[in-house]
SETORZA-846675 format. One record per residue: x, y, z of N, C-alpha, C in turn. Coordinates in steps of 0.1 Angstrom, whole numbers, always signed. Example, Ala and Ser with C-alpha at 12.3 -4.5 7.8 and 13.67 -1.06 7.14 Angstrom:
residues 2
+--------+---------+-------+---------+----------+-------+--------+---------+-------+
! n.east ! n.north !  n.up ! ca.east ! ca.north ! ca.up ! c.east ! c.north !  c.up !
+--------+---------+-------+---------+----------+-------+--------+---------+-------+
!   +132 !     -57 !   +78 !    +123 !      -45 !   +78 !   +132 !     -33 !   +78 !
!   +128 !     -22 !   +71 !    +137 !      -11 !   +71 !   +129 !      +0 !   +79 !
+--------+---------+-------+---------+----------+-------+--------+---------+-------+
This chain:
residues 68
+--------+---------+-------+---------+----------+-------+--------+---------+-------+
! n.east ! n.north !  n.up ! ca.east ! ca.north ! ca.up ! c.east ! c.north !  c.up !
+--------+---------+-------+---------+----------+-------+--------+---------+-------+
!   +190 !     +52 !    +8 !    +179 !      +53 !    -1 !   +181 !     +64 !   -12 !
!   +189 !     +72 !    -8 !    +188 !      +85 !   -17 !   +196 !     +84 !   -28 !
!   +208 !     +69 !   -24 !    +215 !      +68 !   -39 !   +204 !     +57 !   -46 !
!   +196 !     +55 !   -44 !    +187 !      +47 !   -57 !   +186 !     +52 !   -67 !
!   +184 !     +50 !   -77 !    +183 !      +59 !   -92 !   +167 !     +59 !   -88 !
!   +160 !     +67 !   -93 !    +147 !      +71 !   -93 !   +137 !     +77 !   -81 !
!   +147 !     +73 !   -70 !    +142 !      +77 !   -57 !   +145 !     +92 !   -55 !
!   +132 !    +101 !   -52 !    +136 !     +116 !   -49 !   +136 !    +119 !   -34 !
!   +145 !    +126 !   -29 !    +151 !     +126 !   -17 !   +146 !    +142 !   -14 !
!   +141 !    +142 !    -3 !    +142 !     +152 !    -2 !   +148 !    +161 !   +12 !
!   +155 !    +168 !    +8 !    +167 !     +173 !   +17 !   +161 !    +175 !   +31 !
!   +169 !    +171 !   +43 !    +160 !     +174 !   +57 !   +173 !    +176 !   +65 !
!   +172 !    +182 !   +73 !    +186 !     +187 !   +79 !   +188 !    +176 !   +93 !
!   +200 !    +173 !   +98 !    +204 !     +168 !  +108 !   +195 !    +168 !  +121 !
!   +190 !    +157 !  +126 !    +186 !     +158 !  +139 !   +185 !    +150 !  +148 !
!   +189 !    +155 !  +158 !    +190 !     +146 !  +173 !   +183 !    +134 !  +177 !
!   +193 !    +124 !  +181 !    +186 !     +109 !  +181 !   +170 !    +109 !  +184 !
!   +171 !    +119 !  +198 !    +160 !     +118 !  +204 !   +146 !    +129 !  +199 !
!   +150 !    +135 !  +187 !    +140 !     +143 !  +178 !   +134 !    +136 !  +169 !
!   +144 !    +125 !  +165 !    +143 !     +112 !  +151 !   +131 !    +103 !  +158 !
!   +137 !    +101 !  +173 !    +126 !      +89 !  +176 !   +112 !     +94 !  +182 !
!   +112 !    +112 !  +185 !    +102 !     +115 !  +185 !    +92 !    +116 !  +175 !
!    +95 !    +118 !  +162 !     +91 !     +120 !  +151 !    +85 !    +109 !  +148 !
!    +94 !     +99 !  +151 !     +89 !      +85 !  +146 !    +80 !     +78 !  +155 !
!    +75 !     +82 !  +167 !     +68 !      +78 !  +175 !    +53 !     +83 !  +171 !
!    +55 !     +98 !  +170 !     +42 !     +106 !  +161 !    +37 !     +96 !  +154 !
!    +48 !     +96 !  +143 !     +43 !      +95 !  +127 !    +33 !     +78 !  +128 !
!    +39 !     +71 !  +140 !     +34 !      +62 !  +141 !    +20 !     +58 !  +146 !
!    +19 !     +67 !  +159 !      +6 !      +67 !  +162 !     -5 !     +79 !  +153 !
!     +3 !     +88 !  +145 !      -7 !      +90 !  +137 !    -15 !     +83 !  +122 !
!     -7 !     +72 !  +119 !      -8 !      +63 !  +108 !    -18 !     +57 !  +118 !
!    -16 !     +50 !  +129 !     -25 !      +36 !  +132 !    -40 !     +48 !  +138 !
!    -42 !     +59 !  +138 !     -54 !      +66 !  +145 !    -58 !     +67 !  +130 !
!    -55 !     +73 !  +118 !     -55 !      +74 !  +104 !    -60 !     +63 !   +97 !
!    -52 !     +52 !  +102 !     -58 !      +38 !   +93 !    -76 !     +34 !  +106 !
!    -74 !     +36 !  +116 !     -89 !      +31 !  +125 !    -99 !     +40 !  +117 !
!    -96 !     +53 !  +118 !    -108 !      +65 !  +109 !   -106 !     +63 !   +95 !
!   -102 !     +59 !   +87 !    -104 !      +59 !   +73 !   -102 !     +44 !   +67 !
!   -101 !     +31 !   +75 !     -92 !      +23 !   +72 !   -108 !     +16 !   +63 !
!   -118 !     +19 !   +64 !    -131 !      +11 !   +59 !   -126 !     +18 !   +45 !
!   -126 !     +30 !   +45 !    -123 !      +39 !   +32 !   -114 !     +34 !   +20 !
!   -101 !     +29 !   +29 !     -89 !      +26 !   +20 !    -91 !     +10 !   +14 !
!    -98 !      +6 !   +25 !    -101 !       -8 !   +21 !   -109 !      -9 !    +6 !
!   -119 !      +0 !    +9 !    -129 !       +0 !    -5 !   -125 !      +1 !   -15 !
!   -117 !     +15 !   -16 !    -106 !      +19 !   -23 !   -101 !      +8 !   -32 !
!    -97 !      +2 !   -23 !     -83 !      -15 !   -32 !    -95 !     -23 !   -39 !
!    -99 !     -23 !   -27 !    -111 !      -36 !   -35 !   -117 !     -37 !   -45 !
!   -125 !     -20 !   -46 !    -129 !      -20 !   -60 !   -120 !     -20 !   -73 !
!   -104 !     -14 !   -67 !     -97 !      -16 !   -79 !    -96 !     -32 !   -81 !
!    -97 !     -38 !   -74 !     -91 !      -53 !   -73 !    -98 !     -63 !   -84 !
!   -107 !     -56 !   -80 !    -121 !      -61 !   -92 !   -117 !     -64 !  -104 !
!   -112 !     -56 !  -109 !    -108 !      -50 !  -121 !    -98 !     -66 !  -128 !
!    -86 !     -70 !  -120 !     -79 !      -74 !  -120 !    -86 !     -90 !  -114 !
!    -91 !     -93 !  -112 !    -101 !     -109 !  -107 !   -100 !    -115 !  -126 !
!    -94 !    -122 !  -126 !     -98 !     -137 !  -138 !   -112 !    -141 !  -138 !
!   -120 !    -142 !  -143 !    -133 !     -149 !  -149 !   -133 !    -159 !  -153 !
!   -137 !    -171 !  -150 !    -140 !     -182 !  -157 !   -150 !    -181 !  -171 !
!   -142 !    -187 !  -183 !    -151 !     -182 !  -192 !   -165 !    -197 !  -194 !
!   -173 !    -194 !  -198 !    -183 !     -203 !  -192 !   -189 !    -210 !  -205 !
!   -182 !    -202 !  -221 !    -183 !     -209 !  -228 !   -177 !    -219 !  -232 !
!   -166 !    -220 !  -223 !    -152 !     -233 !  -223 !   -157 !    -247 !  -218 !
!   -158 !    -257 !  -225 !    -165 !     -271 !  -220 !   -153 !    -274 !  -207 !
!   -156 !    -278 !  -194 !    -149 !     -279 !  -185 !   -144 !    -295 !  -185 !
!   -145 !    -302 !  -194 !    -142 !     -317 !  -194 !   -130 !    -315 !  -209 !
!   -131 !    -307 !  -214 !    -113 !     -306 !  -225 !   -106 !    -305 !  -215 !
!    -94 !    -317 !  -223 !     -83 !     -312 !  -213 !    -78 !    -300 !  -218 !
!    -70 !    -294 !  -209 !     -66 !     -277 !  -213 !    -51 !    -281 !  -221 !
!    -48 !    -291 !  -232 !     -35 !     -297 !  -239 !    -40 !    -304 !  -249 !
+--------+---------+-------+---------+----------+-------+--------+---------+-------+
């Protein structure tokens, strides 16, 4: 990943298989306890941006032209 062009890497020193998989065991049950307590939050978050980005039917368009 760190040779991507635009990807910033940031330096972390060597560590033991079983340090890696502890870390990643954390990291994981602290995301899924993270997403249960805030996950209504994040949701709202998107949604209202989503809004934004929804197509509208415009309603002054006679729905019987063909669109050609």
């Amino acid at each position: 990943m760190c040779s991507d062009p635009g990807y910033q890497c940031i330096p972390l020193r060597p560590l033991s298989d079983e340090a890696v998989v502890e870390i990643l065991d954390f990291l994981q049950v602290f995301m899924t306890d993270f997403e249960i307590r805030y996950g209504d939050q994040i949701r709202r978050y998107y949604d209202d941006r989503s809004r934004h980005n929804i197509v509208r039917s415009n309603p002054s368009v006679a729905n019987d032209d063909p669109p050609f």
